[in-house]
DRENPA-3360 file (N, C-alpha, C; in nm, 2 decimals, always signed):
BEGIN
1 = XXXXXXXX = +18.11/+7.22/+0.29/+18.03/+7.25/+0.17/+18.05/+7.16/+0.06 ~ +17.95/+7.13/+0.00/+17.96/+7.03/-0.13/+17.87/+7.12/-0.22 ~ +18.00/+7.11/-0.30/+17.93/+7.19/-0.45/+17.93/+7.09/-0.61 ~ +17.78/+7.05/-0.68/+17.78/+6.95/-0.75/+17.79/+7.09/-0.88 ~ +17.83/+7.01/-0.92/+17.84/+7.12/-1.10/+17.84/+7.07/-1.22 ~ +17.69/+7.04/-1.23/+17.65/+6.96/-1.39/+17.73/+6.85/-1.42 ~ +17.72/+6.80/-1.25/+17.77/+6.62/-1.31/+17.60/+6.58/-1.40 ~ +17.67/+6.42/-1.45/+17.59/+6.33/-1.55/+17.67/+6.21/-1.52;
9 = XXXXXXXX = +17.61/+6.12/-1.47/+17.66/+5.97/-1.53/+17.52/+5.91/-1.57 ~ +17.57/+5.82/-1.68/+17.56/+5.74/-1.76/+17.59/+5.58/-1.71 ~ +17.50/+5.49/-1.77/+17.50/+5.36/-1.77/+17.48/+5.29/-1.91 ~ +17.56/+5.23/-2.01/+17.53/+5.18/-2.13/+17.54/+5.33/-2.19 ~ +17.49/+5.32/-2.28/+17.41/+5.39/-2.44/+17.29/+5.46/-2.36 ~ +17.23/+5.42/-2.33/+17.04/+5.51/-2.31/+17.06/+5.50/-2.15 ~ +17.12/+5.42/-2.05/+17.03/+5.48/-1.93/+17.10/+5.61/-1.91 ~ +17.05/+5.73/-1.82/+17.10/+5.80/-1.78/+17.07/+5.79/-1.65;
17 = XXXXXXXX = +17.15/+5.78/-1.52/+17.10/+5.76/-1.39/+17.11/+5.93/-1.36 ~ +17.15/+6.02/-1.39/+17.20/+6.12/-1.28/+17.22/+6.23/-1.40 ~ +17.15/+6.38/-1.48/+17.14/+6.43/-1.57/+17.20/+6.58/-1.52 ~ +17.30/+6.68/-1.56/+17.38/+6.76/-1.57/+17.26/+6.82/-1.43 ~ +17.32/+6.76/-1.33/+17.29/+6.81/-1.19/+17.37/+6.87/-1.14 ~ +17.27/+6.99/-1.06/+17.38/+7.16/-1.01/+17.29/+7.18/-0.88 ~ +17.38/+7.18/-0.80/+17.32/+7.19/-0.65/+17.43/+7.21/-0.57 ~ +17.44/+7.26/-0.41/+17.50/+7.31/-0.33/+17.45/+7.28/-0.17;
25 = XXXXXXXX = +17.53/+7.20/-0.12/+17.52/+7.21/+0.00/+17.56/+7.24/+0.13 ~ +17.50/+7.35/+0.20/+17.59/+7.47/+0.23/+17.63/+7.42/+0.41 ~ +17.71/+7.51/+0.44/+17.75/+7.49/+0.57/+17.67/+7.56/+0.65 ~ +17.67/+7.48/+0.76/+17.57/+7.50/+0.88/+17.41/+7.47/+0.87 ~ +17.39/+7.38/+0.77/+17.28/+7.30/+0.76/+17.24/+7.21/+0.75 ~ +17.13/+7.12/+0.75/+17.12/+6.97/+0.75/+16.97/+7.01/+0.60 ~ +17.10/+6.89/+0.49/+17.00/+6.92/+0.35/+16.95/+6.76/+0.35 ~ +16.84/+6.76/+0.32/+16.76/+6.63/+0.26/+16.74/+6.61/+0.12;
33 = XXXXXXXX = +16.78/+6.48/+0.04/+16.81/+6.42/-0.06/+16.70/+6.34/-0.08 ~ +16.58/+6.38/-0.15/+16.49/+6.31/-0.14/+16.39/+6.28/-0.28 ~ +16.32/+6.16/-0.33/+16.29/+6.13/-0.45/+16.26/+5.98/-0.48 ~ +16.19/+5.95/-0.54/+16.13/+5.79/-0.55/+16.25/+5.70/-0.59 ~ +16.21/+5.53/-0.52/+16.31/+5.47/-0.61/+16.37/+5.48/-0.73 ~ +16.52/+5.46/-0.76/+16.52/+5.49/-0.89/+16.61/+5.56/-0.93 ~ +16.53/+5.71/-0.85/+16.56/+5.81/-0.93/+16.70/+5.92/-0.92 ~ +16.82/+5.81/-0.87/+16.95/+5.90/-0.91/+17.02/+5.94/-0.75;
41 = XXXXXXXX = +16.94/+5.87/-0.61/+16.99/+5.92/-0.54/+17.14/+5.86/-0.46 ~ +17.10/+5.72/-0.49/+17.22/+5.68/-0.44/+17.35/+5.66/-0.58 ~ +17.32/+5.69/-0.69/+17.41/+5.68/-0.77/+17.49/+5.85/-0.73 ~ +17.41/+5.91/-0.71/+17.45/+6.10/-0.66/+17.55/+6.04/-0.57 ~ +17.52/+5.99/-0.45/+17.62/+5.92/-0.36/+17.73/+5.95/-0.37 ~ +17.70/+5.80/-0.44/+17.85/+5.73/-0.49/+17.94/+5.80/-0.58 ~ +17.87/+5.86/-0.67/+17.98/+5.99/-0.72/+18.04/+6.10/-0.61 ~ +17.96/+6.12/-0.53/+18.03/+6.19/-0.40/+18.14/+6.17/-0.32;
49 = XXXXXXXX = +18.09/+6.05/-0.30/+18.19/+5.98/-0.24/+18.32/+5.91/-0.31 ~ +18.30/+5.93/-0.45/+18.45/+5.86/-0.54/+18.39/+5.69/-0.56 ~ +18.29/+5.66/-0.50/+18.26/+5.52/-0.57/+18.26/+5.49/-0.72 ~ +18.20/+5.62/-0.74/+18.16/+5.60/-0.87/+18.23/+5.76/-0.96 ~ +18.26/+5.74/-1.08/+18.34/+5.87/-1.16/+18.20/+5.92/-1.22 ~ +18.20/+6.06/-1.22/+18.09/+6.11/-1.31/+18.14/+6.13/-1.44 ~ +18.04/+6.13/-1.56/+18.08/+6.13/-1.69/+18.09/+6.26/-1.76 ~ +18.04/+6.36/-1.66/+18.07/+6.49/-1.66/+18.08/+6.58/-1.56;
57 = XXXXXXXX = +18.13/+6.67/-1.58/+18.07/+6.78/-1.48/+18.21/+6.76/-1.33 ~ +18.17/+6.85/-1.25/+18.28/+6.80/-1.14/+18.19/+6.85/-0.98 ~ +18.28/+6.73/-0.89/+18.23/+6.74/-0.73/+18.29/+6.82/-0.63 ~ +18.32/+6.93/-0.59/+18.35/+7.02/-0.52/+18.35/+6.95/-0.35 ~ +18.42/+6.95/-0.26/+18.44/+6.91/-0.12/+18.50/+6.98/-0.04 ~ +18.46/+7.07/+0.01/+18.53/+7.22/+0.06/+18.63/+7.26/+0.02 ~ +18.56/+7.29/-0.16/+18.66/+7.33/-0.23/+18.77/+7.26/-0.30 ~ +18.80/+7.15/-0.25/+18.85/+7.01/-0.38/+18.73/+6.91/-0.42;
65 = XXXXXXXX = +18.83/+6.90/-0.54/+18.77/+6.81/-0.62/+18.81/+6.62/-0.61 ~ +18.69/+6.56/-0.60/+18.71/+6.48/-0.55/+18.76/+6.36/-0.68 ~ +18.79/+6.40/-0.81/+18.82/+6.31/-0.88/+18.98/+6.37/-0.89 ~ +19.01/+6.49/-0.92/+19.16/+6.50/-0.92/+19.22/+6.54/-0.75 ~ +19.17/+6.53/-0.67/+19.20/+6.55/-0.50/+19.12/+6.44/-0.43 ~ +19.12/+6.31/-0.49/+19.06/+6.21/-0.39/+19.04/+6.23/-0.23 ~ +19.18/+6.22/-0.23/+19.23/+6.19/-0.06/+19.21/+6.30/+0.01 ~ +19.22/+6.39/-0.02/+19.23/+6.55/+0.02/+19.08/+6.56/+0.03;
73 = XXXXXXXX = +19.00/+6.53/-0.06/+18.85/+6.53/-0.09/+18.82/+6.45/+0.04 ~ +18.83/+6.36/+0.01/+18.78/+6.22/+0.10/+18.80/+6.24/+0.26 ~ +18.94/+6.31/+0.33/+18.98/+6.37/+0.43/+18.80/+6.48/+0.52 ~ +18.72/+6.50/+0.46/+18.67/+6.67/+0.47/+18.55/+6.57/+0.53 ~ +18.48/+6.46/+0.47/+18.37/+6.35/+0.49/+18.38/+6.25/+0.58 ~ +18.27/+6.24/+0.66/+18.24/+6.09/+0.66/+18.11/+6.03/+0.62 ~ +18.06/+5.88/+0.57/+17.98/+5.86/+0.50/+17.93/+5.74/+0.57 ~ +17.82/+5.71/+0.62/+17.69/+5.65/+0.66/+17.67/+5.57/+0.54;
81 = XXXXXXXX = +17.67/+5.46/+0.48/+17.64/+5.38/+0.38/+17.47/+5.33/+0.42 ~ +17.46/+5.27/+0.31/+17.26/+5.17/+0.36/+17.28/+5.05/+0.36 ~ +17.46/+5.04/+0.39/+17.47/+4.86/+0.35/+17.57/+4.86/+0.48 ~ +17.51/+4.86/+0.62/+17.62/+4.86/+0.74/+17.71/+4.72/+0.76 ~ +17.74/+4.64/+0.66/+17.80/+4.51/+0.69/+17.96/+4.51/+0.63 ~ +18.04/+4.61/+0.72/+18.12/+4.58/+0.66/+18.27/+4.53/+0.78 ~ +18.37/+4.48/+0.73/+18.45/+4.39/+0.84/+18.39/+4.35/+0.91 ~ +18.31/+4.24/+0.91/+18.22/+4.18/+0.99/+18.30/+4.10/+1.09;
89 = XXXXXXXX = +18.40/+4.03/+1.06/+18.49/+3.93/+1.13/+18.58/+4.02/+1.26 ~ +18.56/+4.15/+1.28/+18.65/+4.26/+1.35/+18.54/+4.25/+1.51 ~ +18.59/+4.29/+1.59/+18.52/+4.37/+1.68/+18.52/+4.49/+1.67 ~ +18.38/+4.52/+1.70/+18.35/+4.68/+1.75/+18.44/+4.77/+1.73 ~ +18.54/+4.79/+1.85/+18.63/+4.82/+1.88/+18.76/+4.83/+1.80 ~ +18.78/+4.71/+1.78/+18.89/+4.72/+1.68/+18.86/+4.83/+1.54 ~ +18.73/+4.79/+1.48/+18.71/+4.86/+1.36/+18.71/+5.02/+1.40 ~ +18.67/+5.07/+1.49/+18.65/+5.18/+1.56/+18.80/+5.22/+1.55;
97 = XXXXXXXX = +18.89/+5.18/+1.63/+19.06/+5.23/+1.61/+19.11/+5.21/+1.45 ~ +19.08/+5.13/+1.34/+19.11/+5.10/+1.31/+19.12/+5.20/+1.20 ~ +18.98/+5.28/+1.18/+18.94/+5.36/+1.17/+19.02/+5.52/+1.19 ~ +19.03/+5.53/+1.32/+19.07/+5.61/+1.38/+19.21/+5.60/+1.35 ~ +19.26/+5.51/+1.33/+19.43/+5.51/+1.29/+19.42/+5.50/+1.11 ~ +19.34/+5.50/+1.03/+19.33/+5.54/+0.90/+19.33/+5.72/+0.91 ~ +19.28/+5.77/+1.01/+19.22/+5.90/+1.00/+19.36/+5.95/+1.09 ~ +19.43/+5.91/+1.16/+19.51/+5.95/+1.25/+19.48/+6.06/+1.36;
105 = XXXXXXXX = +19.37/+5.96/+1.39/+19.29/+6.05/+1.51/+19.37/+6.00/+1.67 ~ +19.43/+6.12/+1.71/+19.50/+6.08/+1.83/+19.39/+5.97/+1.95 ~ +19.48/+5.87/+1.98/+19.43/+5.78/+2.05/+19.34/+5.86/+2.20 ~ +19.39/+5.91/+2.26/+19.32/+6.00/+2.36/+19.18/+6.06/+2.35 ~ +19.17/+6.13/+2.21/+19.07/+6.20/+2.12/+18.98/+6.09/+2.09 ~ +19.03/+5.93/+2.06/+18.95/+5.90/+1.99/+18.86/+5.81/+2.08 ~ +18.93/+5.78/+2.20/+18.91/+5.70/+2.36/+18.75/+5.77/+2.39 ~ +18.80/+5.89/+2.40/+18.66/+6.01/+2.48/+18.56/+5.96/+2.33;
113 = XXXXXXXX = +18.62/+6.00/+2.21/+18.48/+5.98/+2.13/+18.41/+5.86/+2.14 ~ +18.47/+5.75/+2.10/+18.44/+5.60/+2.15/+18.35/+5.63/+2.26 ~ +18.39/+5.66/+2.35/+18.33/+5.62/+2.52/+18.20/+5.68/+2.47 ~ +18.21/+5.84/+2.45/+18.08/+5.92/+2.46/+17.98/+5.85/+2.36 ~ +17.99/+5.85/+2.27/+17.89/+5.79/+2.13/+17.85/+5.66/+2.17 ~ +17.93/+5.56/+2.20/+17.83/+5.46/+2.24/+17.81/+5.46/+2.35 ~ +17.82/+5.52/+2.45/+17.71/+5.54/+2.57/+17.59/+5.64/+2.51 ~ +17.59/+5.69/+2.37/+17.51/+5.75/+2.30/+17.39/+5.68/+2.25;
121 = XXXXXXXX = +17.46/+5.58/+2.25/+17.36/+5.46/+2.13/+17.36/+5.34/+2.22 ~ +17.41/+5.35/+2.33/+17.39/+5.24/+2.41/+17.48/+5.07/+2.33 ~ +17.58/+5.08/+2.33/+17.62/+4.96/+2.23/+17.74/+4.97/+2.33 ~ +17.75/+5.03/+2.46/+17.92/+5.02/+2.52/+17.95/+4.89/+2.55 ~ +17.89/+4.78/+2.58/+17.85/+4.67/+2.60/+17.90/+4.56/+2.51 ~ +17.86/+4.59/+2.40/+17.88/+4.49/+2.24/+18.02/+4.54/+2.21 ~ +18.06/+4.65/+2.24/+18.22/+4.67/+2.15/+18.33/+4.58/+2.14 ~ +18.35/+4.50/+2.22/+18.37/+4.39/+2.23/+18.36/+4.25/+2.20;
129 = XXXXXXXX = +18.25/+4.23/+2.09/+18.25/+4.16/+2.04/+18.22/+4.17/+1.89 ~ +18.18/+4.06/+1.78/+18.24/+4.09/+1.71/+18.13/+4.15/+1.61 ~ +18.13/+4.25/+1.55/+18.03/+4.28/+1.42/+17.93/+4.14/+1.37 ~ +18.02/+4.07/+1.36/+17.87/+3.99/+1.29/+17.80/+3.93/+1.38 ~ +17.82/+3.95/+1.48/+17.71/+3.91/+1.62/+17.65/+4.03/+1.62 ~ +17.64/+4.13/+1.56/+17.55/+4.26/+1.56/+17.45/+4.25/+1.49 ~ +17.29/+4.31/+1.52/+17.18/+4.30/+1.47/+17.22/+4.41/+1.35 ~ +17.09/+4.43/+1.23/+17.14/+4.56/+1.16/+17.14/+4.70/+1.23;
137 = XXXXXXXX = +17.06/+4.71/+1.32/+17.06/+4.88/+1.38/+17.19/+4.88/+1.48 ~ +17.24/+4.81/+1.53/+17.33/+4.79/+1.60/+17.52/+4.79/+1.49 ~ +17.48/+4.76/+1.36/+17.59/+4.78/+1.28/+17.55/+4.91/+1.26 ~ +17.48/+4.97/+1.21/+17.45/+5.08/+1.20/+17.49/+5.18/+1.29 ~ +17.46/+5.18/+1.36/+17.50/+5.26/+1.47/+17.65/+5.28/+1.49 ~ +17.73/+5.16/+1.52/+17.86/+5.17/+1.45/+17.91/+5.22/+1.37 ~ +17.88/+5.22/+1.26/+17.86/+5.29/+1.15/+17.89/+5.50/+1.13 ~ +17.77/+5.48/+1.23/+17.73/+5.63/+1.27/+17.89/+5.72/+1.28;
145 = XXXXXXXX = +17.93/+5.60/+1.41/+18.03/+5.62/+1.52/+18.16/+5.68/+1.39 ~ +18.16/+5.52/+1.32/+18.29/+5.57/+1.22/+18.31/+5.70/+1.14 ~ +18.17/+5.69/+1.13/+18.20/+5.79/+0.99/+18.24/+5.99/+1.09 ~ +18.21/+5.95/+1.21/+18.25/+6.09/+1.25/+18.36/+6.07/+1.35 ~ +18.43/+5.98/+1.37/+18.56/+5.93/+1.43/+18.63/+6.07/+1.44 ~ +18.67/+6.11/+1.31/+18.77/+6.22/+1.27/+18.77/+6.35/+1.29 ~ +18.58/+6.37/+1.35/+18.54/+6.55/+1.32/+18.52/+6.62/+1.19 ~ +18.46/+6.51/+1.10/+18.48/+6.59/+0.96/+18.37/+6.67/+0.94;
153 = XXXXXXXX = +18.44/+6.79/+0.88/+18.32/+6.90/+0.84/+18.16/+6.85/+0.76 ~ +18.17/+6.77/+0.65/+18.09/+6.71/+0.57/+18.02/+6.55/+0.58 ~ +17.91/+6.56/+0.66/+17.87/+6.42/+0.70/+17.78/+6.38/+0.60 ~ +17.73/+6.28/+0.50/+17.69/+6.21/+0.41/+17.61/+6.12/+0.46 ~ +17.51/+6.08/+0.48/+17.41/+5.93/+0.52/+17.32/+5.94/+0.40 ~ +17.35/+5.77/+0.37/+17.22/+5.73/+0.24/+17.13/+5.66/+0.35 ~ +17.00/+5.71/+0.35/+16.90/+5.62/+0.43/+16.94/+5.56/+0.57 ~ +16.94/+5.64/+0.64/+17.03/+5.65/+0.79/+16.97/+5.59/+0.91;
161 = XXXXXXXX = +16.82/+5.61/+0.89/+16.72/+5.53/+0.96/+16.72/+5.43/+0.96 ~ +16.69/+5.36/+0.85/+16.66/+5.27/+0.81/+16.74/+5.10/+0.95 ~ +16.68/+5.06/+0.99/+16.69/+4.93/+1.10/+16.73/+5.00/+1.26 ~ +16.72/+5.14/+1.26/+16.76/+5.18/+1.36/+16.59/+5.18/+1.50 ~ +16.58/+5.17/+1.59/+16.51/+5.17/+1.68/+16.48/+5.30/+1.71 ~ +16.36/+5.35/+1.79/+16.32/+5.45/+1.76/+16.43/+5.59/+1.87 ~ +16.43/+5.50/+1.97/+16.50/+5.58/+2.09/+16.70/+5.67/+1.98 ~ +16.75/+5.53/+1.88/+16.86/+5.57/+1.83/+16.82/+5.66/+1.72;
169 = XXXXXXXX = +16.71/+5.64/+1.67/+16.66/+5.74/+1.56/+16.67/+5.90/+1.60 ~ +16.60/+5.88/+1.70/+16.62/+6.01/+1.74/+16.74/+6.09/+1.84 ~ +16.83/+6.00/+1.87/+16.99/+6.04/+1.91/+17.00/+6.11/+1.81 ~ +17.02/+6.01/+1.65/+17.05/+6.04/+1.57/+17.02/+6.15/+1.49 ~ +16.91/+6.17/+1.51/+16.87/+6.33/+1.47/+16.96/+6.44/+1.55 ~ +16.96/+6.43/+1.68/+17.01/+6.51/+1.79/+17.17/+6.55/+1.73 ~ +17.22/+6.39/+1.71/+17.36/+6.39/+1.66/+17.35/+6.49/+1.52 ~ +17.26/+6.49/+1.36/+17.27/+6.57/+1.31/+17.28/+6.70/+1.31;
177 = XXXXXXXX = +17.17/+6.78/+1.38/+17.12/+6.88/+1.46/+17.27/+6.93/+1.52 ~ +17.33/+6.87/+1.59/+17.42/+6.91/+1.64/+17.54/+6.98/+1.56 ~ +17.55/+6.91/+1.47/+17.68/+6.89/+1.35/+17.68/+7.00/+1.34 ~ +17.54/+7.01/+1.22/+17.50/+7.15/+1.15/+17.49/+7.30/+1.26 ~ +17.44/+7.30/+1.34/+17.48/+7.38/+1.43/+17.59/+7.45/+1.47 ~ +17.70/+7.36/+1.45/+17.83/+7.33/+1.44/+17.90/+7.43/+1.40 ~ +17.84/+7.48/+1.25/+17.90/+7.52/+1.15/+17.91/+7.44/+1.01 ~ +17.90/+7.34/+1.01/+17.93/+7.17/+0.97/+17.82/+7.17/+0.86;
185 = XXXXXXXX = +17.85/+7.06/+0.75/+17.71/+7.03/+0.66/+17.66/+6.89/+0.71 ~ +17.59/+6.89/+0.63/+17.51/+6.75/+0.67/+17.39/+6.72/+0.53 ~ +17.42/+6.63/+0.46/+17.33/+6.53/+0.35/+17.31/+6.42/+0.42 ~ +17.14/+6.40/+0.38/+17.08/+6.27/+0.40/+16.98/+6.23/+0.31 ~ +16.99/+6.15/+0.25/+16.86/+6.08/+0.16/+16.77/+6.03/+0.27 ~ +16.63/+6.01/+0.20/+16.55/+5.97/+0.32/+16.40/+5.92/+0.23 ~ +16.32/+5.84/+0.22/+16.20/+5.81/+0.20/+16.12/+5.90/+0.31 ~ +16.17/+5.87/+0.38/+16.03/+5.88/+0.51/+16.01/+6.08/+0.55;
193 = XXXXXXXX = +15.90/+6.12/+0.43/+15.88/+6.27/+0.41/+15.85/+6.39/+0.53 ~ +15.83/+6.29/+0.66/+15.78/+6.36/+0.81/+15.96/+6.39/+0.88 ~ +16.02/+6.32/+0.84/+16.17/+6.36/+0.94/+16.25/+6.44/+0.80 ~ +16.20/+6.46/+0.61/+16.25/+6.62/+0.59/+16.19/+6.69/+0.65 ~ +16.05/+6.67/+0.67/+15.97/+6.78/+0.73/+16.01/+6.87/+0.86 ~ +16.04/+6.75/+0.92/+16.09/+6.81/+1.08/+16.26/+6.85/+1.09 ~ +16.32/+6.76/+1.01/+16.49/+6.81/+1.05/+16.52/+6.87/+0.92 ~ +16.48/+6.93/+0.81/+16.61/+6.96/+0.73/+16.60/+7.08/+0.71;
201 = XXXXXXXX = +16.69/+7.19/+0.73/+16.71/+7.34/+0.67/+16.65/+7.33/+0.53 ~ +16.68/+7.28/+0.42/+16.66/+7.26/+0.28/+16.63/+7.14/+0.24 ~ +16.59/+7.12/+0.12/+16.58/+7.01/+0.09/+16.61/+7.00/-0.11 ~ +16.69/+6.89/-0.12/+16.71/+6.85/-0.29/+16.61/+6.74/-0.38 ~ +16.53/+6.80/-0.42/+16.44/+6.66/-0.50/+16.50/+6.63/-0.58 ~ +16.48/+6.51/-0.65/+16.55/+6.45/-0.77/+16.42/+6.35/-0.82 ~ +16.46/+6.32/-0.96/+16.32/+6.24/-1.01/+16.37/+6.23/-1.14 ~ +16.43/+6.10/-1.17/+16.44/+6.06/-1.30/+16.57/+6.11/-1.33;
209 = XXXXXXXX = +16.67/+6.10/-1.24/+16.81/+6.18/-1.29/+16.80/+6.29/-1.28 ~ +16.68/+6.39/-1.25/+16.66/+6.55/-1.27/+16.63/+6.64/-1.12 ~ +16.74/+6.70/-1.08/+16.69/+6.79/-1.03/+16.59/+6.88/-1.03 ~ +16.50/+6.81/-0.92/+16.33/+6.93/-0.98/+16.31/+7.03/-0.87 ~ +16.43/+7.01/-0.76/+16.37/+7.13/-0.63/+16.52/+7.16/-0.60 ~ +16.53/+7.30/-0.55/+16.64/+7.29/-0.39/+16.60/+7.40/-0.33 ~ +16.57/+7.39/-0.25/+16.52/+7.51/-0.12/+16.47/+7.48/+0.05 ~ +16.41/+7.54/+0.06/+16.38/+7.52/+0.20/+16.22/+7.47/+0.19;
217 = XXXXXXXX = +16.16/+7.43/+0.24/+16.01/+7.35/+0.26/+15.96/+7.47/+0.24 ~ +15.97/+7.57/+0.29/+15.85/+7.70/+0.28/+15.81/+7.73/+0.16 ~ +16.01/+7.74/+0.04/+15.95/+7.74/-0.07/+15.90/+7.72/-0.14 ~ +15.93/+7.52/-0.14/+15.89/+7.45/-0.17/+15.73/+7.48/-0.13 ~ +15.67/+7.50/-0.06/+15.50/+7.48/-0.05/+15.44/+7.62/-0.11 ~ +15.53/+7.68/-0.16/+15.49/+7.82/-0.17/+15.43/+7.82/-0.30 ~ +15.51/+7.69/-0.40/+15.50/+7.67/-0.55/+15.34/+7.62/-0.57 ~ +15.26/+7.59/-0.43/+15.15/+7.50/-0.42/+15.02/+7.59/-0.34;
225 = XXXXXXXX = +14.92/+7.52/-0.40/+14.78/+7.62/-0.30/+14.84/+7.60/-0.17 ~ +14.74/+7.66/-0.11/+14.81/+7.66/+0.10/+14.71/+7.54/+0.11 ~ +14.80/+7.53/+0.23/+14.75/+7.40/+0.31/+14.79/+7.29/+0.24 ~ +14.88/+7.24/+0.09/+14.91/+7.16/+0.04/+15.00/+7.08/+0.13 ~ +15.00/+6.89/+0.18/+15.09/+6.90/+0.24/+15.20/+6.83/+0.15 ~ +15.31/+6.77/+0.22/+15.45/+6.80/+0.15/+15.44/+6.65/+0.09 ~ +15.34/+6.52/+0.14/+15.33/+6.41/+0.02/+15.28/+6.43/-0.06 ~ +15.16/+6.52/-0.11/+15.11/+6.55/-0.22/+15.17/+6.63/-0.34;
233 = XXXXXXXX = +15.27/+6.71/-0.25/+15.36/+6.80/-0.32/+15.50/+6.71/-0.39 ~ +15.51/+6.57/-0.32/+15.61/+6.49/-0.35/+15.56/+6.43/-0.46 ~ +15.43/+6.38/-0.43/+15.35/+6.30/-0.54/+15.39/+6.35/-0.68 ~ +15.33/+6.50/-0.67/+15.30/+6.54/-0.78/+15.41/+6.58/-0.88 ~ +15.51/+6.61/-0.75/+15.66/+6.72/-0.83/+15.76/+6.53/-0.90 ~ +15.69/+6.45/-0.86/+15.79/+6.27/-0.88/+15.77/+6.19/-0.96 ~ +15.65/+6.22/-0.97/+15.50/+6.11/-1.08/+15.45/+6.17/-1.22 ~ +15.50/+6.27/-1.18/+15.48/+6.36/-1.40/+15.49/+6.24/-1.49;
% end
């Protein structure tokens, strides 16, 4: 569970990326983070994740706080970045244990996950060599792998699709689906308004630093004539 409580950051004097936002994302569902360029989502992130400090307010991570409980915080997550290039000079593999020995995921435990996930994503092949011989959906996908290495209750992806092929898109859904199922949470930011439609229990709008929705799509269409569908409802609830 991630509980946000009237965080705010600030940039300069006048920007405000992110305005005394209050939201909750509960266990055993998959929530969508969604809202025009711009508008506060990946800065939300990165205050989640400790990239970034909020200038008010505080971040809840099953119940710690992730500015005075970093590590303890940071322990409960893993996080899906929109920027998959990282240790590029590593193989596959190596980053994969390397990982797994940051998290002190027994080697046995972490063998079976390895094996299974990329025979998941079809990459059993490349592990072996090195990251920056990897296309972007193929870092990506790696990626995937790391951030749930550990079994963490709280999975995080900014823009998760994004370079992946259609056949891993939809593992990757499967892989969500599953989590939350689980018991487990699940955030994802997303542009593309047909996969909140199809995968998310709830959904969080934002627009201009401001939280303007959190509920489930029903509700959300409920605020609208029938038959409204959910781009025009984006349009309208984003472009005030």
């Amino acid at each position: 569970m991630i509980t946000i409580d009237h965080i705010t950051k600030k940039f300069g004097q006048d920007k405000v990326a992110v305005k005394d936002a209050v939201w909750t994302i509960p266990d055993g569902a998959i929530t969508g983070f969604i809202g025009p360029n711009g508008a506060g989502k990946t800065t939300t992130f990165k205050m989640v994740t400790s990239v970034l400090k909020p200038d008010a307010g505080k971040i809840l991570i099953n119940g710690m706080d992730i500015v005075k409980q970093p590590v303890k915080a940071k322990e409960q997550f893993g996080f899906v970045s929109d920027t998959p290039d990282n240790f590029l000079r590593l193989k596959g593999i190596e980053y994969l244990n390397f990982m797994g020995d940051i998290y002190e995921v027994p080697v046995r435990e972490r063998t079976r996950f390895i094996t299974t996930y990329a025979n998941r994503f079809g990459i059993e092949q490349v592990l072996g060599d090195k990251i920056l011989s990897y296309s972007h959906g193929m870092r990506q996908k790696k990626m995937i792998m790391v951030a749930l290495i550990h079994s963490p209750s709280v999975w995080i992806l900014d823009e998760p699709m994004t370079g992946l092929d259609p056949q891993a898109s939809f593992e990757l859904k499967k892989m969500m689906r599953e989590h939350a199922d689980s018991g487990k949470s699940v955030l994802f930011s997303t542009h593309v308004l047909e996969v909140a439609e199809k995968l998310c229990d709830q959904v969080v709008m934002i627009c201009k630093g401001k939280i303007q929705f959190q509920g489930t799509l029903d509700q959300l269409e409920s605020k609208f004539p029938e038959d409204t569908d959910l781009e025009t409802i984006f349009m309208e609830m984003t472009w005030q």
